[in-house]
Backbone as XML, in Angstrom:
<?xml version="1.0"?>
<chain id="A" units="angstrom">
  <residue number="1" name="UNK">
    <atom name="N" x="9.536" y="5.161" z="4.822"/>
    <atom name="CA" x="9.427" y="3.735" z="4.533"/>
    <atom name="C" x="8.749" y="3.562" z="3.171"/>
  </residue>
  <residue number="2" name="UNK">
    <atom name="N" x="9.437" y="2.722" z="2.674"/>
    <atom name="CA" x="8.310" y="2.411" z="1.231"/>
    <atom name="C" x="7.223" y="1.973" z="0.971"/>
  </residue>
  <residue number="3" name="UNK">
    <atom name="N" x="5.855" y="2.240" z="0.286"/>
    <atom name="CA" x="4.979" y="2.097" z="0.197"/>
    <atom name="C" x="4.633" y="0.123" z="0.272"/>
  </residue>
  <residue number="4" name="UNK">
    <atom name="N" x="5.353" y="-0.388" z="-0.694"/>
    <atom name="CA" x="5.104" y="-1.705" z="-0.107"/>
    <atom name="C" x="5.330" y="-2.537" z="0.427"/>
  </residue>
  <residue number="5" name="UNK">
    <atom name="N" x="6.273" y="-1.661" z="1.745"/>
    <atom name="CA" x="6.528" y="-2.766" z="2.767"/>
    <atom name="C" x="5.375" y="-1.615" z="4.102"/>
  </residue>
  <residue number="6" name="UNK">
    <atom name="N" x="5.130" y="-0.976" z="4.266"/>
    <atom name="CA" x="4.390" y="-0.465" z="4.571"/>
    <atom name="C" x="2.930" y="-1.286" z="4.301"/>
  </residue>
  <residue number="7" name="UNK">
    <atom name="N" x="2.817" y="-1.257" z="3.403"/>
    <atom name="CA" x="1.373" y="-1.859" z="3.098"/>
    <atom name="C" x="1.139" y="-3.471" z="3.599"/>
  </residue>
  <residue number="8" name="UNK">
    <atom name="N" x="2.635" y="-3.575" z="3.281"/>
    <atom name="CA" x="2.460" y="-5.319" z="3.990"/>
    <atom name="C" x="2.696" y="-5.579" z="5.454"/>
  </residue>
  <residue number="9" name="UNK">
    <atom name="N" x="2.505" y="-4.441" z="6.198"/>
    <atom name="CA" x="3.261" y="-4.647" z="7.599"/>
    <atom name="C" x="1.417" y="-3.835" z="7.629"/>
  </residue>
  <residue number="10" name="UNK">
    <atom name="N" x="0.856" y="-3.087" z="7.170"/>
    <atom name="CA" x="-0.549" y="-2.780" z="7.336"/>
    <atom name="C" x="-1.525" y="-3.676" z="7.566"/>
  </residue>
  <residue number="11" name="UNK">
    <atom name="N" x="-1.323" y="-4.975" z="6.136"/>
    <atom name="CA" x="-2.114" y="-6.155" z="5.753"/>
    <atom name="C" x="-1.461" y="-6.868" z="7.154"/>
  </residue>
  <residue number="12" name="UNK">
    <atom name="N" x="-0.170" y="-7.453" z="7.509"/>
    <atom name="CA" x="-0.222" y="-7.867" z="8.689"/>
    <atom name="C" x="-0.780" y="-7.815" z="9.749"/>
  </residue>
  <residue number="13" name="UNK">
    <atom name="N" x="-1.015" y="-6.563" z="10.097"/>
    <atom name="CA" x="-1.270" y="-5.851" z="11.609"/>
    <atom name="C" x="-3.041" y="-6.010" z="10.954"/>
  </residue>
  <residue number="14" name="UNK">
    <atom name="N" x="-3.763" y="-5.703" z="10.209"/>
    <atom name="CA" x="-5.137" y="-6.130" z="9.930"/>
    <atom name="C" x="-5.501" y="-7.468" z="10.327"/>
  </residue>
  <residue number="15" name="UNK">
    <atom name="N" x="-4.302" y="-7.938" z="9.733"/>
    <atom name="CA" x="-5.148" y="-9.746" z="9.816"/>
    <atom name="C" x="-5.058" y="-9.954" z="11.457"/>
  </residue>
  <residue number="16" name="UNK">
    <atom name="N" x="-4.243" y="-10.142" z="12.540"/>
    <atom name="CA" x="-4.016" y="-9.510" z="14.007"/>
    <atom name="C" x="-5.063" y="-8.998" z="14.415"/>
  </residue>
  <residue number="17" name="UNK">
    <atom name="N" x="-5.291" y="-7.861" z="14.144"/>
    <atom name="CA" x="-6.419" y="-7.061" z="14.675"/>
    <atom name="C" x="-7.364" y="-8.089" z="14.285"/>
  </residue>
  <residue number="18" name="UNK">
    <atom name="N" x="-8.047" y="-8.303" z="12.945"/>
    <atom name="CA" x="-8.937" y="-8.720" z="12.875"/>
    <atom name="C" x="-9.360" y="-10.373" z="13.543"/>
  </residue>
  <residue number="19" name="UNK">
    <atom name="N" x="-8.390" y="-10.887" z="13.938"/>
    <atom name="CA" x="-8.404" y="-12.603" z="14.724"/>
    <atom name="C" x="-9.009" y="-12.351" z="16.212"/>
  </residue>
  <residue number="20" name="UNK">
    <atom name="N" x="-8.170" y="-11.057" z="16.593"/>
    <atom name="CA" x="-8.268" y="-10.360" z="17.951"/>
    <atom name="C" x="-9.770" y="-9.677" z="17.961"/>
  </residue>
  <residue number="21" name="UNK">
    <atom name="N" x="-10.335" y="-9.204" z="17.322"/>
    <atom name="CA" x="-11.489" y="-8.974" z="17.250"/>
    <atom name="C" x="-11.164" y="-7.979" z="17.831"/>
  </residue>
  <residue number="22" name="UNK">
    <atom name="N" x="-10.118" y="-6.591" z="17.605"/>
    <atom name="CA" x="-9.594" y="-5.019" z="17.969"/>
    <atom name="C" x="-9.885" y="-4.203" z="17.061"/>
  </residue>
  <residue number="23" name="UNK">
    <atom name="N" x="-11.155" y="-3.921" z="16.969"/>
    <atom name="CA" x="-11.532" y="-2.873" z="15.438"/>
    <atom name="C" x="-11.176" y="-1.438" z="15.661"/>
  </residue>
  <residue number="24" name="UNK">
    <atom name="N" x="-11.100" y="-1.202" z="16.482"/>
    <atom name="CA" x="-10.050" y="0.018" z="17.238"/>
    <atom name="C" x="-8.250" y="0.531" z="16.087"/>
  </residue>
  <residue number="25" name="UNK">
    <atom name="N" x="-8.089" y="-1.186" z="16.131"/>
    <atom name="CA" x="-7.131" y="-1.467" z="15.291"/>
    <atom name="C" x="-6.923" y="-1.541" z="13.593"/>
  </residue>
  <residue number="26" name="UNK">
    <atom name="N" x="-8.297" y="-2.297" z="13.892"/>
    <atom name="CA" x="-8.276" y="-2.716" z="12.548"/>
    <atom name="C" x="-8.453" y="-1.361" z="11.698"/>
  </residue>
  <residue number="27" name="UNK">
    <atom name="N" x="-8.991" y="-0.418" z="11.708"/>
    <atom name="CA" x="-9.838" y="0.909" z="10.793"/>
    <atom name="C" x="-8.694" y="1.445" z="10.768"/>
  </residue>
  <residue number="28" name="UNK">
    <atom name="N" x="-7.741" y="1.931" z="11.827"/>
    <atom name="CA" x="-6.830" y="2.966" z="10.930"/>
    <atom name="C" x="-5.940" y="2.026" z="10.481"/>
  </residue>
  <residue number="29" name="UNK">
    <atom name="N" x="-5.617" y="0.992" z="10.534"/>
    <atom name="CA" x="-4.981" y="0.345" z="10.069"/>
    <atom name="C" x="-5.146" y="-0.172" z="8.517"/>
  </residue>
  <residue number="30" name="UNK">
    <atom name="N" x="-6.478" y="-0.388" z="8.292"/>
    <atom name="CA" x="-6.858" y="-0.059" z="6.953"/>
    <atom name="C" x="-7.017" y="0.718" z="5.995"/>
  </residue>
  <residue number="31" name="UNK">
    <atom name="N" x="-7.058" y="1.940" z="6.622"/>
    <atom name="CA" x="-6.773" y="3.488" z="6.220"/>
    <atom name="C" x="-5.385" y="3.592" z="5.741"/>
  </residue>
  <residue number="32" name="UNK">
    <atom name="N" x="-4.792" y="3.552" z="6.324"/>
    <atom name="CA" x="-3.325" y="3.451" z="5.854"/>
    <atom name="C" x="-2.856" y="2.646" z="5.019"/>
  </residue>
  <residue number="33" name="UNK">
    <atom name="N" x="-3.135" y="1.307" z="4.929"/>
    <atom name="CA" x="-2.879" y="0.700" z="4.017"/>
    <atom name="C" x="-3.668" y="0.456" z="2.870"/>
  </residue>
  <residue number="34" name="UNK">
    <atom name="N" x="-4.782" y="1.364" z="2.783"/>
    <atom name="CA" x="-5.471" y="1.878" z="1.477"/>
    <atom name="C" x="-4.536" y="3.241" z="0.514"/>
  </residue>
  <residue number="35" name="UNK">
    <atom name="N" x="-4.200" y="3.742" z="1.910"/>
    <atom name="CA" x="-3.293" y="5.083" z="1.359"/>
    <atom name="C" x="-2.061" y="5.059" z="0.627"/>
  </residue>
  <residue number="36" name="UNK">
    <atom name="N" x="-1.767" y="3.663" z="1.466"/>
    <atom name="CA" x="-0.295" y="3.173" z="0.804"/>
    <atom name="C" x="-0.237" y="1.990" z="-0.509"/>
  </residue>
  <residue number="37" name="UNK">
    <atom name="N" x="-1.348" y="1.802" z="-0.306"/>
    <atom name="CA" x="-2.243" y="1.112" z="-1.942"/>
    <atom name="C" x="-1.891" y="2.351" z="-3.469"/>
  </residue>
  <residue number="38" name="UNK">
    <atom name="N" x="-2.775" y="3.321" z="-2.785"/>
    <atom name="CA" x="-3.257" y="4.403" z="-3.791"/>
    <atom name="C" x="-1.655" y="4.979" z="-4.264"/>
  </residue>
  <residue number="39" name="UNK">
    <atom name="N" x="-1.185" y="4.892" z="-2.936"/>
    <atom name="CA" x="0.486" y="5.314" z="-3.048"/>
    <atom name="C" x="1.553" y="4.727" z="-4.033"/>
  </residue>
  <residue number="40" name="UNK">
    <atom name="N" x="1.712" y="3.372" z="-3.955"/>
    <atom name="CA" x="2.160" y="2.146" z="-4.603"/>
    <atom name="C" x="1.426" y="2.104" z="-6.052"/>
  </residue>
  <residue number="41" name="UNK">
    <atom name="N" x="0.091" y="2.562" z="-6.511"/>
    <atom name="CA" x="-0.103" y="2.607" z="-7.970"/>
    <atom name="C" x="0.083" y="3.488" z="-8.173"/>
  </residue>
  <residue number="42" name="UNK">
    <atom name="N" x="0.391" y="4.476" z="-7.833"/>
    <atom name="CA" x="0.379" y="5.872" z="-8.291"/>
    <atom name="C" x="2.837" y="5.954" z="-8.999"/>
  </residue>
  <residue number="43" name="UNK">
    <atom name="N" x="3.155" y="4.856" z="-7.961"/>
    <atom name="CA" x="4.084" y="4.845" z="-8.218"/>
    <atom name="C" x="4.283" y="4.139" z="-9.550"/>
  </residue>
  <residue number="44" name="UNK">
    <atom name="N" x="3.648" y="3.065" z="-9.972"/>
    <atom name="CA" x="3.825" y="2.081" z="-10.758"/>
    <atom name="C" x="3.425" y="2.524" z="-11.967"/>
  </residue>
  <residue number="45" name="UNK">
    <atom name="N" x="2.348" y="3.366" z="-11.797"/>
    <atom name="CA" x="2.424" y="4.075" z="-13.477"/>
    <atom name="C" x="3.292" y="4.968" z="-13.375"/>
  </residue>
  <residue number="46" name="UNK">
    <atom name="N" x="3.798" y="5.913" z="-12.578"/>
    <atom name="CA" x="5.065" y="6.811" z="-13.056"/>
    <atom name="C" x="6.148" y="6.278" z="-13.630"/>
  </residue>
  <residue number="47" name="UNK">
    <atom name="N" x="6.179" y="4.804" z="-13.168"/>
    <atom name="CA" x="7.782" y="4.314" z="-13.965"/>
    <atom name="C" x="7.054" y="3.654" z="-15.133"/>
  </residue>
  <residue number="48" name="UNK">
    <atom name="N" x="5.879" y="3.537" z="-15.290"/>
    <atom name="CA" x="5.459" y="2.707" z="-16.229"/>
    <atom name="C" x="5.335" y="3.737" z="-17.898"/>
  </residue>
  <residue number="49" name="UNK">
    <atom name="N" x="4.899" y="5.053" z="-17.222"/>
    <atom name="CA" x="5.155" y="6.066" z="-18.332"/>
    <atom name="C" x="6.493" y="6.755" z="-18.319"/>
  </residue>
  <residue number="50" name="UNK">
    <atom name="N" x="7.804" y="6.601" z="-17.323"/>
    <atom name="CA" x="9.064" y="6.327" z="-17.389"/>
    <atom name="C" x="9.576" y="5.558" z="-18.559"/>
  </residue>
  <residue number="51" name="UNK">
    <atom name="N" x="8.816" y="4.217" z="-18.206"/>
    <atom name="CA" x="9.567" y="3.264" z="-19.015"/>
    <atom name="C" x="9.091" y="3.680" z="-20.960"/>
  </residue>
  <residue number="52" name="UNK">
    <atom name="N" x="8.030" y="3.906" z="-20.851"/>
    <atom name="CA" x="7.519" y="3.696" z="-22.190"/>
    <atom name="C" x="7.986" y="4.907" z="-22.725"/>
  </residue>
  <residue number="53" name="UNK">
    <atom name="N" x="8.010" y="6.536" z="-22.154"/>
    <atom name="CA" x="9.164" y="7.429" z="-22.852"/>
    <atom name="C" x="10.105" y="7.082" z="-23.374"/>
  </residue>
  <residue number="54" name="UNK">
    <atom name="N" x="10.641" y="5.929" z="-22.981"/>
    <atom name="CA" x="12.313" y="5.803" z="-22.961"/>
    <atom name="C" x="12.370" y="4.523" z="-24.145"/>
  </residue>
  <residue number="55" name="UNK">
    <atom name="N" x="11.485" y="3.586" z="-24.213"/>
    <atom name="CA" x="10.852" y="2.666" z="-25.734"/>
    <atom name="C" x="10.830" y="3.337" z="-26.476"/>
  </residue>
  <residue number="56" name="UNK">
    <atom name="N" x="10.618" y="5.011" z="-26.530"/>
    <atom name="CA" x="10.050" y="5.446" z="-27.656"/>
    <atom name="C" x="11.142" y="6.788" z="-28.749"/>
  </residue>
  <residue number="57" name="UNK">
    <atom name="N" x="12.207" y="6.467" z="-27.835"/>
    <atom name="CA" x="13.518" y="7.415" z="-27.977"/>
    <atom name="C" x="14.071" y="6.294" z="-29.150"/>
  </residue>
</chain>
């Protein structure tokens, strides 16, 4: 699955947990969608130094 629909189905299921008052829920659920944070920038500069190789041709 891709990192940012992942992350937004994470942030979903947080806000849930967290109304529900299920911290059981909430922690790995935040874990993961920290991971899929770190995941998602890590993507965005690869195309970002993608893109700027390719400006410079």
């Amino acid at each position: 699955m891709r990192p940012a629909y992942t992350l937004i189905a994470c942030i979903t299921g947080m806000a849930l947990a967290f109304v529900e008052g299920q911290w059981v829920v909430f922690v790995p659920l935040l874990l993961v969608g920290l991971g899929q944070a770190v995941s998602l920038v890590r993507q965005v500069r690869a195309q970002d130094r993608q893109d700027d190789g390719e400006d410079e041709r």
